[in-house]
C-alpha positions as CSV (number, residue, x, y, z in Angstrom):
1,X,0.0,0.0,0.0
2,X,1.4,3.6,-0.6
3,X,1.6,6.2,1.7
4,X,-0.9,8.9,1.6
5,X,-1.1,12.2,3.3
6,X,-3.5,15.0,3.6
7,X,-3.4,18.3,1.9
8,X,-2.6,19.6,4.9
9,X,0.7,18.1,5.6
10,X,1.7,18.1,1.8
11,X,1.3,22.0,2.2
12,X,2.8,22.4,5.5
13,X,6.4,20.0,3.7
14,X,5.8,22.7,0.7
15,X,5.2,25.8,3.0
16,X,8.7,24.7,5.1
17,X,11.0,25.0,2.2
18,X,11.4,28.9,2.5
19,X,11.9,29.0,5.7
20,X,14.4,26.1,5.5
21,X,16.1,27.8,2.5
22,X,15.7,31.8,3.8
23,X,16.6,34.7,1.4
24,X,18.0,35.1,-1.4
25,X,18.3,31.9,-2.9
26,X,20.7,31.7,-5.8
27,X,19.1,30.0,-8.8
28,X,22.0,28.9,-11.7
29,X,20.9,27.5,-15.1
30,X,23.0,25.1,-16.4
31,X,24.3,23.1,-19.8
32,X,24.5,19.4,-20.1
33,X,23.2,16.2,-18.2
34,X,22.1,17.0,-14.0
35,X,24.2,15.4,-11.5
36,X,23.0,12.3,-9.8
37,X,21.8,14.4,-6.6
38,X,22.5,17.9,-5.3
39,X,25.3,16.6,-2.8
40,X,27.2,15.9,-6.5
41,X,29.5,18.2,-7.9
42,X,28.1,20.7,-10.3
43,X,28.2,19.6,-14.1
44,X,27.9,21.6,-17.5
45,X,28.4,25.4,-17.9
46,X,26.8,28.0,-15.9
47,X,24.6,29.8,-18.7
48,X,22.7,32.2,-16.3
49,X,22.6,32.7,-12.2
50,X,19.6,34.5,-10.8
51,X,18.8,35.7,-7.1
52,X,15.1,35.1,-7.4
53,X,14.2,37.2,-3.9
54,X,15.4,40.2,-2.5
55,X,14.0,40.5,1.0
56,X,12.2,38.1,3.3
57,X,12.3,34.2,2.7
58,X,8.5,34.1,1.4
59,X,8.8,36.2,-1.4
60,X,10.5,33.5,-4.0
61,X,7.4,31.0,-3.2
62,X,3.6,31.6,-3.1
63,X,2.0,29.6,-0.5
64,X,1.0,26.2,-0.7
65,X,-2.0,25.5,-1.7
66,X,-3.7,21.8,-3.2
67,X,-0.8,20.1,-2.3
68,X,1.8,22.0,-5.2
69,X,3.8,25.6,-4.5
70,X,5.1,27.8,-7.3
71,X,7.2,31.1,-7.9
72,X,5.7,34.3,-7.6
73,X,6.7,37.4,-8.9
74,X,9.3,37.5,-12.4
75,X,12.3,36.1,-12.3
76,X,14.4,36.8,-15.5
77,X,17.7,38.1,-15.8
78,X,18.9,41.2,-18.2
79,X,21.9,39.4,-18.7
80,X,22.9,35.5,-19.3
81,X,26.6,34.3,-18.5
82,X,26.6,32.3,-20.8
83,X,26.1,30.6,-24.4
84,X,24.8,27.4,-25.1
85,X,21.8,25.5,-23.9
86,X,20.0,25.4,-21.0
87,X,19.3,21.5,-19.6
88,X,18.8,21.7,-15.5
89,X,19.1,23.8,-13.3
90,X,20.6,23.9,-9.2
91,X,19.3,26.0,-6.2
92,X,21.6,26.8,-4.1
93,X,21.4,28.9,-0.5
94,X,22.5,32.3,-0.6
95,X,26.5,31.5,-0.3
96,X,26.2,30.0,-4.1
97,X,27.7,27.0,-3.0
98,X,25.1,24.4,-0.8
99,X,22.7,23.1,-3.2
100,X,19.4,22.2,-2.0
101,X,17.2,21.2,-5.2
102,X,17.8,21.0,-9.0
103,X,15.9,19.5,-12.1
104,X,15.6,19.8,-15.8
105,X,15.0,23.2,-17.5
106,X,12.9,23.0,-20.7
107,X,11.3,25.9,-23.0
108,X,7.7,27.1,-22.1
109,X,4.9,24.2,-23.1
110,X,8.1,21.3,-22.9
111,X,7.1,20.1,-19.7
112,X,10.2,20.5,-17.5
113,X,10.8,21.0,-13.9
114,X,11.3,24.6,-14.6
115,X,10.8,26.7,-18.1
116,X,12.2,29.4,-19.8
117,X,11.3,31.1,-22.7
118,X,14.3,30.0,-24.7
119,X,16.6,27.6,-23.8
120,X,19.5,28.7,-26.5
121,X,21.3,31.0,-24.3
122,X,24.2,33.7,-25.7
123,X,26.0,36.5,-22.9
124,X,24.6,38.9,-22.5
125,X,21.0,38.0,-23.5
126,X,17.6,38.7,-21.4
127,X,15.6,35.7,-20.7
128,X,12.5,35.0,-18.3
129,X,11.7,31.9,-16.1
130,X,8.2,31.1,-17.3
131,X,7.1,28.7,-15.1
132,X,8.6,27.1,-11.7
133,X,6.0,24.5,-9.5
134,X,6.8,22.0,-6.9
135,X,4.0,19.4,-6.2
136,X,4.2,17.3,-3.0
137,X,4.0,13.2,-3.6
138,X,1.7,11.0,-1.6
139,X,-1.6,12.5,-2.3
């Protein structure tokens, strides 16, 4: 039998990760294949890093609601680091360096963990993050 848990809890796990994470999360896009897990070393070329809040730790995440959590607000970037194209992406706390989540980057309508409106990234170039949702298992 599989485990299954209210809507309740599966919003309070969502709800915790701000808190857990606080502010200013840094957000890098990256070339090439993910790592195996976020305690890996990094892989591919950094394309793009965003901080996607600037002030308290709820302002990256709307609240949980139905089980599922997504961005709020635009995150985009005037200016990508990078050129090529864009296959996951890592979270990391604010020091850059502890990763805490990562998955695959496709463009708007591809179905990835996070979208973007263009996944061929040159320096220099603007881009936005179209869509970003977490949904909590076990329902």
């Amino acid at each position: 039998m599989a485990i299954k848990c209210s809507e309740l809890l599966r919003n309070a796990k969502l709800n915790a990760i701000p808190a857990y994470v606080g502010e200013d999360p840094v957000l890098k896009i990256r070339s090439g294949a993910a790592p195996a897990n976020c305690a890996a070393a990094d892989t591919g070329d950094v394309l793009a890093t965003v901080v996607v809040s600037a002030g308290s730790p709820s302002d990256w995440l709307s609240a949980a609601a139905s089980g599922a959590i997504a961005k709020t607000g635009t995150w985009e970037d005037t200016s990508a680091d990078g050129d090529g194209t864009a296959a996951h992406f890592r979270f990391y706390l604010s020091n850059g360096t502890t990763c805490f989540m990562q998955g695959e980057v496709t463009a708007t309508g591809d179905g990835g963990d996070m979208t973007v409106d263009n996944v061929v990234f040159a320096t220099g170039q603007s881009f936005t993050i179209t869509g970003f949702t977490l949904t909590e298992g076990n329902a």
